[in-house]
C-alpha positions in Angstrom: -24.2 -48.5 1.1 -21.4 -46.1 0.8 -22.6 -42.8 2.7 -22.7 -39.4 0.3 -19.7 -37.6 0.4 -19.8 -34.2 2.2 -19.2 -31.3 -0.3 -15.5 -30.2 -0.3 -15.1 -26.7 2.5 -14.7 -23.9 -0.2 -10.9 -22.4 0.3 -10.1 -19.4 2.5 -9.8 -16.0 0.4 -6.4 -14.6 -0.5 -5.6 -11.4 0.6 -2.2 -10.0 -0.4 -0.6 -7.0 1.5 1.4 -4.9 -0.3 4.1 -2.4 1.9 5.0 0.9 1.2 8.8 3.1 0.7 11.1 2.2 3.5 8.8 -0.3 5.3 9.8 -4.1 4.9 7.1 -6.7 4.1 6.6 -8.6 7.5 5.4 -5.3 9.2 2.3 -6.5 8.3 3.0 -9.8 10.0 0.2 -8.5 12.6 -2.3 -7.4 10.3 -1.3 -11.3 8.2 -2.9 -13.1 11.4 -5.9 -10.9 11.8 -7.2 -11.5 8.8 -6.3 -15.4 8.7 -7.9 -15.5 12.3 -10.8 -14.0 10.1 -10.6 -17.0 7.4 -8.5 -15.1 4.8 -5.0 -17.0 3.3 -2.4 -13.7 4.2 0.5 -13.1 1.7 3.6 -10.6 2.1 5.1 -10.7 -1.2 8.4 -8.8 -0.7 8.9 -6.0 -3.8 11.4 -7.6 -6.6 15.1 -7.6 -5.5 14.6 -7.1 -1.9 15.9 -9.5 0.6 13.0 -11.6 2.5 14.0 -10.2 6.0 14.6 -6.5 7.3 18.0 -7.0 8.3 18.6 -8.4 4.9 17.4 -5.3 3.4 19.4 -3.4 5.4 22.5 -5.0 4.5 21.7 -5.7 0.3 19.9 -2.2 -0.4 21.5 -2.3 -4.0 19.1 -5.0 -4.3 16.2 -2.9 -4.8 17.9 0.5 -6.8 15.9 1.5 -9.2 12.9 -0.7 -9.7 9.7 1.0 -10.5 5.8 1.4 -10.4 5.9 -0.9 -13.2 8.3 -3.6 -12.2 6.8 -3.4 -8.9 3.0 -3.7 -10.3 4.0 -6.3 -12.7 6.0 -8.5 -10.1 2.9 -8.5 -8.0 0.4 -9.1 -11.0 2.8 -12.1 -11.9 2.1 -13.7 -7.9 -1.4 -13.1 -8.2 -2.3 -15.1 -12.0 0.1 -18.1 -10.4 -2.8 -18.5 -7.4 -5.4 -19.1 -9.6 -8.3 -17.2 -7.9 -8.8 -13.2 -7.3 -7.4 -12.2 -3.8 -8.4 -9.0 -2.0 -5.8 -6.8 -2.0 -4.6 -4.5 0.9 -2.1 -1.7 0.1 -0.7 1.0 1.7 1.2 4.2 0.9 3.1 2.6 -2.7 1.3 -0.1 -1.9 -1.9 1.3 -1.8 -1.1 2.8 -5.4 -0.4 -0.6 -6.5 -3.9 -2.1 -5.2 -5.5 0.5 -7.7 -3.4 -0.5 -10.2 -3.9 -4.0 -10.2 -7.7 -3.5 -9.6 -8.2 -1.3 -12.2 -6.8 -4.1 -14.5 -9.4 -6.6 -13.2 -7.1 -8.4 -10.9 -8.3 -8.7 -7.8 -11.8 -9.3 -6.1 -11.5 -5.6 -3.8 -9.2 -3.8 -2.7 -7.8 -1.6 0.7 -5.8 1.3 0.1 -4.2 3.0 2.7 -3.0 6.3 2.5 -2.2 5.3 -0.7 0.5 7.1 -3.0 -1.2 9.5 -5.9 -2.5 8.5 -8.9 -2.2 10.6 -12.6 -4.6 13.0 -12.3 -4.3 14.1 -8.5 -2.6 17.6 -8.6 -3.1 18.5 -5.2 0.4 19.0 -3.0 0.8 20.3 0.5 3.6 21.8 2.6 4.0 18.7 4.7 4.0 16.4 1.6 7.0 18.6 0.0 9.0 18.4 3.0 8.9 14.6 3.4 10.0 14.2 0.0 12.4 17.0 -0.6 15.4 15.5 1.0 15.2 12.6 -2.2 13.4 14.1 -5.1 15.9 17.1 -5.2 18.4 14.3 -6.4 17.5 13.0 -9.8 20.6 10.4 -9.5 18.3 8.8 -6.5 15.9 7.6 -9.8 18.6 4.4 -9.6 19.6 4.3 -5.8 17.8 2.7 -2.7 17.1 5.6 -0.2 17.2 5.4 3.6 15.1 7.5 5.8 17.1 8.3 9.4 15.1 8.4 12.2 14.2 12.2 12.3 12.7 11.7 8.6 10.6 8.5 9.8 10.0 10.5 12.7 8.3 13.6 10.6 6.9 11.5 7.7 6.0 8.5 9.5 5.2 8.7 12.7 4.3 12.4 13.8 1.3 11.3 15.5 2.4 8.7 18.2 5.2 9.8 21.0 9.1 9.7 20.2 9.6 6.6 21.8 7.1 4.5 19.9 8.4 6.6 16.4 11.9 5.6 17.7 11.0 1.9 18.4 9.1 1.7 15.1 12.1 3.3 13.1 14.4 0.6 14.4 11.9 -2.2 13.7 10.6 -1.8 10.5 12.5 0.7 8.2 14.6 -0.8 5.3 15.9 1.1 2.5 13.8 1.4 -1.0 13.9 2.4 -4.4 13.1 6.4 -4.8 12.3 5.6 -8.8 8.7 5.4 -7.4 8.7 8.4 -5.6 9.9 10.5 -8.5 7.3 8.5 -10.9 4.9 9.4 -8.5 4.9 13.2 -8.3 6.0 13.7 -12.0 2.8 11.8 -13.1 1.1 14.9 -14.3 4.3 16.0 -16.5 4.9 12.4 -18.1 2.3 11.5 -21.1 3.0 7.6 -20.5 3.2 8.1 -16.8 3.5 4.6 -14.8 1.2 6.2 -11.9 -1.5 6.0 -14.0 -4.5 3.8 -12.9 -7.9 2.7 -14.9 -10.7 4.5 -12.8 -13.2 4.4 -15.0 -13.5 0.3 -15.3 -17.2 -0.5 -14.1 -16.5 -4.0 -14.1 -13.7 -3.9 -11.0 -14.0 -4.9 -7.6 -14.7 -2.4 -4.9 -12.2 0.2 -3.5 -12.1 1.3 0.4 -9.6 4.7 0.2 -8.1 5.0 3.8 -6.7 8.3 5.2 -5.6 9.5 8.0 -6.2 13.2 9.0 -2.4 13.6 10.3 -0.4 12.0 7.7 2.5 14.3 6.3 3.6 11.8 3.5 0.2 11.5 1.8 -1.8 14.1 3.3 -5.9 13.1 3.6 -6.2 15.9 1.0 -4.4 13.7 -1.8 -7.0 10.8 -0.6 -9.7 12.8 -1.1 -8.6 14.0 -4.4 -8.0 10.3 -5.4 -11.5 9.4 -4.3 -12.6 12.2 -7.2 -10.8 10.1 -9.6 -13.2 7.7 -9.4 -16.6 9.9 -9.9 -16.8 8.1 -13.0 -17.0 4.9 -12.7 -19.7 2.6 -11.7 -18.3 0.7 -9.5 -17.7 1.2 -5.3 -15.3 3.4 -4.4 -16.1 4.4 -0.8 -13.6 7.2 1.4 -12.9 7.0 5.3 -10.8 8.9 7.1 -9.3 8.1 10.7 -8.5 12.1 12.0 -6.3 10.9 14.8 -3.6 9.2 12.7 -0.2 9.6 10.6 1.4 7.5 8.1 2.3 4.6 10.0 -1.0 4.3 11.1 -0.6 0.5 10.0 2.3 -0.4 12.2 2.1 1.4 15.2 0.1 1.3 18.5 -3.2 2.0 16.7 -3.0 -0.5 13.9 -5.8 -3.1 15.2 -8.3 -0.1 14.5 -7.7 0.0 11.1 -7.4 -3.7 10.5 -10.7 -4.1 12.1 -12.6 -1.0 9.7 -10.7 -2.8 6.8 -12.5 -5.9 7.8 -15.5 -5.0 8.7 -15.5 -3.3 5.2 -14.6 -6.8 3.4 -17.6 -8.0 5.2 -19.7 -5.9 4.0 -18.9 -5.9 0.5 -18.9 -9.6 1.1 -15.3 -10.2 0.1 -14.5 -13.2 2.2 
């Protein structure tokens, strides 16, 4: 008698990281073997144009000049319908704008936004925030030119809340140039009718949303989180707000970034996205 086949194991979870301005996709090459160690399938789909390695992107940043929220949204929306099945998205900064973007439209089975760049409808701004962004947005040729950050503008937007060294070692490491089309789309949202930054928060039907801040970050101060989390009041769906008041924006790269892997998935557990 032929013995019963055992059922077929049921295949890991997706769950795609999407980087930020001026990082490079394989700083989340950490954060990729966490979450397979925690029975997820990682990917690090690079933005559209850019070169597959940091020194790459470094050496081609004409590559990347003036792409956009939607080219970027739409390149990543593109990867996700070839996979077949719903992944859990994890975003930060851009990134984390793009998660909402592609939840919002239904795409994904949850979603982790870090810090995550504005959406239309957040007005509020802070000192820090304009000085990050002042050296690039008071250029409006920069709309089609990949920008560079030097290491004293990582060092204030980035990584203000870990020592010189580390913000040194970091900026060496990870920083590539990137398209500053998203950054203007970004804080123009409110001004343009058909803005790009503009995200579906009132679908009841999507996936739930973990907003991450943390408490120091210049780039995307925990205010414009918290203002983002209002977005949502609307809708019937999760949307939950945590805030880590020891950390900057590279929060997911630096010293400290198994702490926020670890509340990221310990939220996915509990939302049972696995």
């Amino acid at each position: 008698m032929t013995p019963p086949s055992s059922p077929a194991p049921s295949s890991p979870t997706p769950v795609m990281f999407i980087h930020g301005l001026w990082l490079h996709s394989t700083s989340w090459q950490p954060w990729a073997e966490a979450f397979r160690a925690a029975g997820y399938e990682p990917l690090m789909p690079e933005w559209p144009g850019a070169p597959d390695t940091v020194a790459g992107a470094r050496e081609n940043p004409e590559l990347q000049a003036g792409h956009g929220l939607a080219e970027i949204s739409q390149h990543h929306a593109r990867i996700i319908r070839d996979l077949g099945t719903r992944p859990v998205l994890v975003g930060h900064s851009v990134g984390g704008f793009i998660a909402q973007h592609l939840l919002g439209q239904g795409l994904a089975a949850g979603a982790v936004a870090i810090c995550p760049g504005q959406i239309r409808g957040v007005k509020a701004v802070g000192p820090a925030q304009a000085k990050s962004t002042f050296a690039f947005l008071s250029h409006p040729a920069n709309t089609k030119r990949a920008v560079s950050l030097d290491a004293e503008q990582f060092r204030y937007a980035f990584a203000n809340a870990v020592s010189r060294e580390e913000s040194d070692e970091l900026f060496e490491k990870w920083t590539v140039p990137s398209p500053a089309r998203p950054l203007f789309q970004l804080a123009l949202s409110n001004f343009a009718r058909r803005s790009p930054a503009r995200v579906d928060t009132h679908n009841d039907n999507r996936g739930p949303l973990l907003l991450l801040s943390g408490k120091l970050d210049h780039t995307v101060p925990d205010v414009l989180t918290r203002s983002t989390f209002k977005q949502y009041r609307k809708s019937g769906a999760v949307t939950e707000y945590r805030r880590f008041d020891d950390r900057g924006h590279s929060l997911i790269v630096d010293s400290g970034w198994p702490d926020v892997a670890e509340a990221a998935l310990g939220w996915l557990r509990e939302k049972n996205l696995t």
